[in-house]
C-alpha positions in Angstrom: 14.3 -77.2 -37.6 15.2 -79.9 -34.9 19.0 -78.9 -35.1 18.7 -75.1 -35.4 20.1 -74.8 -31.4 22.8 -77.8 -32.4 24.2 -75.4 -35.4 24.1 -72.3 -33.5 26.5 -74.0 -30.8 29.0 -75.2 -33.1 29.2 -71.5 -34.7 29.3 -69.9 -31.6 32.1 -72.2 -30.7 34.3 -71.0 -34.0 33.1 -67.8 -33.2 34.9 -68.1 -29.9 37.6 -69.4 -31.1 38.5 -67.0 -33.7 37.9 -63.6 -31.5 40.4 -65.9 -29.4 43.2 -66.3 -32.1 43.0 -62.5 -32.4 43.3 -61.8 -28.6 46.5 -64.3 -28.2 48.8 -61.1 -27.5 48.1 -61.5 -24.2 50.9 -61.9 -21.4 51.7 -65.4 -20.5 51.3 -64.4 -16.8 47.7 -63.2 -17.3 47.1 -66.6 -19.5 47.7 -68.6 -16.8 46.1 -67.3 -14.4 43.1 -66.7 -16.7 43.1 -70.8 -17.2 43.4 -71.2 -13.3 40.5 -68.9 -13.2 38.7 -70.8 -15.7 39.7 -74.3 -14.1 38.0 -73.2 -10.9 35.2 -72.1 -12.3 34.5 -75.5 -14.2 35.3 -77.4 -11.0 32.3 -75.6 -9.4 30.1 -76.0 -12.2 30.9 -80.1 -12.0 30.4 -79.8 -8.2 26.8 -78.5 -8.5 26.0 -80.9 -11.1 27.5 -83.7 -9.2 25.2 -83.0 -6.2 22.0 -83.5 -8.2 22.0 -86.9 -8.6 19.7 -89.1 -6.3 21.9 -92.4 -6.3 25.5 -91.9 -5.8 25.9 -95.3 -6.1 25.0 -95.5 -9.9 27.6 -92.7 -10.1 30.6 -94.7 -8.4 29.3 -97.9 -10.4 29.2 -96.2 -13.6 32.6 -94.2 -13.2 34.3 -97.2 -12.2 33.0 -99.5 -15.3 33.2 -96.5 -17.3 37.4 -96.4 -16.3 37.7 -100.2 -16.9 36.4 -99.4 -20.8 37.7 -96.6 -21.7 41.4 -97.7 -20.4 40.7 -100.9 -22.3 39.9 -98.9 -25.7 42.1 -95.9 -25.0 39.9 -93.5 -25.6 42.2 -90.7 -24.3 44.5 -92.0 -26.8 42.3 -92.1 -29.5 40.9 -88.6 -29.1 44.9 -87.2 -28.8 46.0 -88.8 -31.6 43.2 -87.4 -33.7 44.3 -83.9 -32.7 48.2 -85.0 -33.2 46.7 -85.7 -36.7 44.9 -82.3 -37.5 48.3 -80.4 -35.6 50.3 -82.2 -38.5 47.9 -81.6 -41.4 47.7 -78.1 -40.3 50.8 -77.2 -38.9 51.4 -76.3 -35.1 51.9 -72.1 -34.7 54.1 -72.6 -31.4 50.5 -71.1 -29.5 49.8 -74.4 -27.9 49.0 -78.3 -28.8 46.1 -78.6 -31.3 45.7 -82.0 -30.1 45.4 -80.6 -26.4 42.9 -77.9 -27.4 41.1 -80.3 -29.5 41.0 -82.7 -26.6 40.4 -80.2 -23.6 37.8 -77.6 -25.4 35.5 -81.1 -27.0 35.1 -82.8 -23.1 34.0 -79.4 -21.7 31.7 -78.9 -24.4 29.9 -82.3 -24.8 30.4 -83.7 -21.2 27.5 -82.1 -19.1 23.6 -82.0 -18.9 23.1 -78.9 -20.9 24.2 -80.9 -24.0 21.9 -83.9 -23.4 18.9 -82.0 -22.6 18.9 -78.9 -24.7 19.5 -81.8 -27.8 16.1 -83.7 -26.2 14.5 -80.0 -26.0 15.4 -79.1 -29.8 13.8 -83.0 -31.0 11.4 -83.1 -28.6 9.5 -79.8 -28.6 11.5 -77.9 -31.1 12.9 -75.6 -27.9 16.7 -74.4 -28.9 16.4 -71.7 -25.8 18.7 -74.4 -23.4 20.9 -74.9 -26.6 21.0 -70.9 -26.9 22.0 -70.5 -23.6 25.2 -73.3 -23.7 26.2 -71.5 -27.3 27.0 -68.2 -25.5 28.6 -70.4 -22.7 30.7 -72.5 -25.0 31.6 -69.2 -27.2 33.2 -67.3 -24.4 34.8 -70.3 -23.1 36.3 -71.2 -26.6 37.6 -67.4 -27.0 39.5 -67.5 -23.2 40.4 -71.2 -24.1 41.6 -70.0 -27.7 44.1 -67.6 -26.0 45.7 -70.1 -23.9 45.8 -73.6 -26.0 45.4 -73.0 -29.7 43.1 -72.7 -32.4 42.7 -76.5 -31.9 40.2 -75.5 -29.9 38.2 -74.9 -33.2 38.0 -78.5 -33.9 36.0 -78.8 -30.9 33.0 -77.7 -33.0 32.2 -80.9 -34.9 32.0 -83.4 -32.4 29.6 -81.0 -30.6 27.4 -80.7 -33.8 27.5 -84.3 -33.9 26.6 -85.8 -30.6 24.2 -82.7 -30.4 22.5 -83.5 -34.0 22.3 -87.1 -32.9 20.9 -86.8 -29.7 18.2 -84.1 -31.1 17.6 -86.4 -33.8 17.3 -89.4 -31.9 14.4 -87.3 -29.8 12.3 -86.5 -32.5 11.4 -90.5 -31.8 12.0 -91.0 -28.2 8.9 -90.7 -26.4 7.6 -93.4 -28.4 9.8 -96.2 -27.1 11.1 -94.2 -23.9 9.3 -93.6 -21.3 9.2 -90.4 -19.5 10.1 -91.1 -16.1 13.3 -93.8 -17.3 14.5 -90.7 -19.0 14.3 -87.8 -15.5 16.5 -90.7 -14.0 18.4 -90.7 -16.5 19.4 -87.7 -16.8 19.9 -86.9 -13.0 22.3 -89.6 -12.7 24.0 -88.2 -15.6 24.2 -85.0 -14.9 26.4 -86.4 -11.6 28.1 -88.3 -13.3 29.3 -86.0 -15.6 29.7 -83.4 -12.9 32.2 -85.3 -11.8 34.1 -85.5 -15.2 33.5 -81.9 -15.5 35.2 -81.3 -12.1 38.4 -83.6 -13.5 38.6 -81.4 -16.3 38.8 -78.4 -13.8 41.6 -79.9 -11.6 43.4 -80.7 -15.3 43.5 -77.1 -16.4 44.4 -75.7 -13.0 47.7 -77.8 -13.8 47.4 -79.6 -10.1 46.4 -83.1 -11.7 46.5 -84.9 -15.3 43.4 -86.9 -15.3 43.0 -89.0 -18.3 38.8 -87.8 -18.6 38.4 -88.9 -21.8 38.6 -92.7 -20.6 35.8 -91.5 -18.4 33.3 -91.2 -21.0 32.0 -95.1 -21.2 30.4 -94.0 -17.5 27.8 -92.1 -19.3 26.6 -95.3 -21.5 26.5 -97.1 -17.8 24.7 -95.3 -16.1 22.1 -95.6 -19.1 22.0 -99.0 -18.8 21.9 -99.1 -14.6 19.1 -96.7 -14.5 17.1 -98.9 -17.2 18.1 -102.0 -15.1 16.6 -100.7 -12.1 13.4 -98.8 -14.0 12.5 -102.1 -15.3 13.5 -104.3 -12.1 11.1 -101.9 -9.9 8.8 -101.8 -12.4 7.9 -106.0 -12.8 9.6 -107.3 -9.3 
């Protein structure tokens, strides 16, 4: 079952969130410095990532064009006002924003390597363990998370299982119309790219910055189509 890793994430991630909603008694000083904690900690994890990537070039390129888009669409809008949206169909509990949890707890999850290539390692070859391995990840996050913004983070669970589910289903066909090498580059350049989203998100919880990330996200559709640009340019020039 090709999205056996994808379902266990997006359980793991309610999971999370609901041991979260019953740890909330925690003191307000200890929440926050719990999130700075956390903030760090993501900003180091978007550091390594952003080091593995071969052309920092694409990176720049595709952060830049990915700005101009999402700014033009308002994607950060978009994804606030669909949390604004669940807060009033569900009620706010004075615990924090649902639309900020929403927000906050779906870029940490999605943005990042482990999403892309444990969803090509579940189509591909049927192997959830990198998919395992982010579920436990995203379920402790979700539960410190949980304590400190909401149970919006909940609602984080469905756009993991769906760009996860499409990505694993769109790699049970891949290698036939992809080839191997256009998607390693791929992925490095992502992975930086995204490092560097992930590190935004860091500096956002840590309260020093408000970064929209969100209108970030177009950068990961460039860099697809630079790295395919230049496969194919160094492949026939």
């Amino acid at each position: 079952m090709f999205l056996l890793g994808t379902v266990v994430n997006g359980l793991l991630i309610i999971v999370g969130t609901l041991l979260g909603k019953l740890l909330h008694r925690i003191p307000e000083n200890m929440k926050g410095t719990v999130m700075h904690a956390i903030g760090l900690a993501v900003m180091v994890l978007g550091l390594q990532m952003a080091f593995k990537g071969e052309n920092f070039l694409i990176v720049i390129i595709s952060l830049v064009f990915g700005a101009v888009l999402g700014e033009y669409f308002a994607l950060e809008n978009k994804l606030n006002a669909l949390g604004d949206w669940l807060e009033k169909k569900i009620g706010s509990n004075g615990q924090g924003s649902i639309s900020q949890g929403f927000v906050t707890a779906t870029l940490i999850f999605v943005i990042g390597a482990m999403a892309i290539i444990g969803a090509l390692d579940s189509g591909i070859r049927g192997d959830h363990d990198v998919l395992y391995t982010k579920s436990i990840i995203d379920g402790f996050t979700a539960l410190i998370l949980t304590t400190t913004l909401g149970i919006g983070v909940v609602f984080s669970a469905i756009p993991v299982v769906i760009y996860q589910g499409l990505i694993a289903l769109f790699a049970t066909q891949i290698d036939q119309f992809v080839p191997s090498i256009l998607m390693e580059n791929f992925i490095k350049e992502m992975t930086a790219t995204g490092g560097i989203m992930i590190f935004a998100i860091g500096l956002n919880l840590t309260g020093l910055i408000k970064i929209r990330v969100a209108n970030l996200l177009p950068g990961i559709a460039v860099v697809g189509v630079i790295v395919t640009i230049i496969y194919f340019y160094q492949l026939y020039f």
